[in-house]
C-alpha positions as CSV (number, residue, x, y, z in Angstrom):
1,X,-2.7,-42.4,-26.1
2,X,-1.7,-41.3,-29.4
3,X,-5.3,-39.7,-31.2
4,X,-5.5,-41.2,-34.5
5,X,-4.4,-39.4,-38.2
6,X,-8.3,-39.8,-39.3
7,X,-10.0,-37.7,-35.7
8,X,-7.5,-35.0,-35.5
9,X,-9.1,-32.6,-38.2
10,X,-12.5,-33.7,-36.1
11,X,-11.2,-32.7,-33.0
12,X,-9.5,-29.3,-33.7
13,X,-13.0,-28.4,-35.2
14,X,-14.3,-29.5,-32.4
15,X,-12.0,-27.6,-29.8
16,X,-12.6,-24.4,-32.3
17,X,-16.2,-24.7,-31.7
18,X,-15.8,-25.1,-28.4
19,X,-13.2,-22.2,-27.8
20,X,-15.7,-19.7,-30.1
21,X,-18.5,-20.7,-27.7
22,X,-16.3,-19.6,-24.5
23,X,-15.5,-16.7,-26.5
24,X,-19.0,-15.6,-27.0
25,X,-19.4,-16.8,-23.2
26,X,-16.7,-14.2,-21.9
27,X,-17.8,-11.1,-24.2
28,X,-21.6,-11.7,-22.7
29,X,-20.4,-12.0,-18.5
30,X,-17.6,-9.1,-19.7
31,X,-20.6,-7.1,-21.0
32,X,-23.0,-8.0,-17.8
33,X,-20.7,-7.2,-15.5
34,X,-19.6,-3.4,-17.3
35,X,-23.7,-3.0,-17.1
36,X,-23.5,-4.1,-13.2
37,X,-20.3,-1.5,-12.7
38,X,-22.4,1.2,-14.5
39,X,-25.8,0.3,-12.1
40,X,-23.6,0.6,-9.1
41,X,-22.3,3.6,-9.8
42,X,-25.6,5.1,-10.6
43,X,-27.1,3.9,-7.1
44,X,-23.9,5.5,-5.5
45,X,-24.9,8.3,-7.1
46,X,-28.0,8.4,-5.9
47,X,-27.4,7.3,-2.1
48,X,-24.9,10.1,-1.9
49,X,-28.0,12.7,-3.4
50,X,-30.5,11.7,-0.9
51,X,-28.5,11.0,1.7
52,X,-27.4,15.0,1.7
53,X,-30.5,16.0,1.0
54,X,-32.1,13.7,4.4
55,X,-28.8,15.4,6.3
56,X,-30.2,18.7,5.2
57,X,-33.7,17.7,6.0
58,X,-32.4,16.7,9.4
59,X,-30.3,19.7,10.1
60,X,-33.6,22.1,9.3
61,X,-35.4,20.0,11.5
62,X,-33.4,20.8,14.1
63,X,-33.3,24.8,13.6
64,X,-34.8,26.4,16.8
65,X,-38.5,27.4,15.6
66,X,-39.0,30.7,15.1
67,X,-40.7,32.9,17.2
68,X,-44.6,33.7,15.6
69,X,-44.7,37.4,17.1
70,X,-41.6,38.0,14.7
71,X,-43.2,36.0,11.4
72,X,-45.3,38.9,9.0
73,X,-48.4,38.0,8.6
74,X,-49.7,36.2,5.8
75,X,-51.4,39.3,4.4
76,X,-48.1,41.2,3.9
């Protein structure tokens, strides 16, 4: 159905509102989801850290212990 002469001013105003609105709408999710990408790669970060440091941990752990008649005494 043909829109008539008098509306179509009123609706491309309308569909510029409404196309700056999703505009605004994709910069924000665009800008979430660069702050998600950025908290990810932090945690990663961090997993990888503690994760070689419990590995370490774990390895020491598992060191035979020493013998005490070869340890100095504290006094030394």
């Amino acid at each position: 159905m043909p829109t008539p002469p008098g509306n179509l001013p009123d609706r491309l105003n309308d569909l510029e509102l409404l196309f700056t609105h999703l505009q605004r709408s994709v910069q924000d999710l665009d800008d979430v989801s660069l702050d998600r990408e950025k908290r990810v790669s932090r945690l990663e970060s961090q997993f990888k850290n503690l994760n070689t440091r419990l590995s370490n941990l774990g390895h020491a752990l598992k060191q035979p212990p020493t013998d005490p008649k070869d340890e100095k005494p504290p006094h030394y």
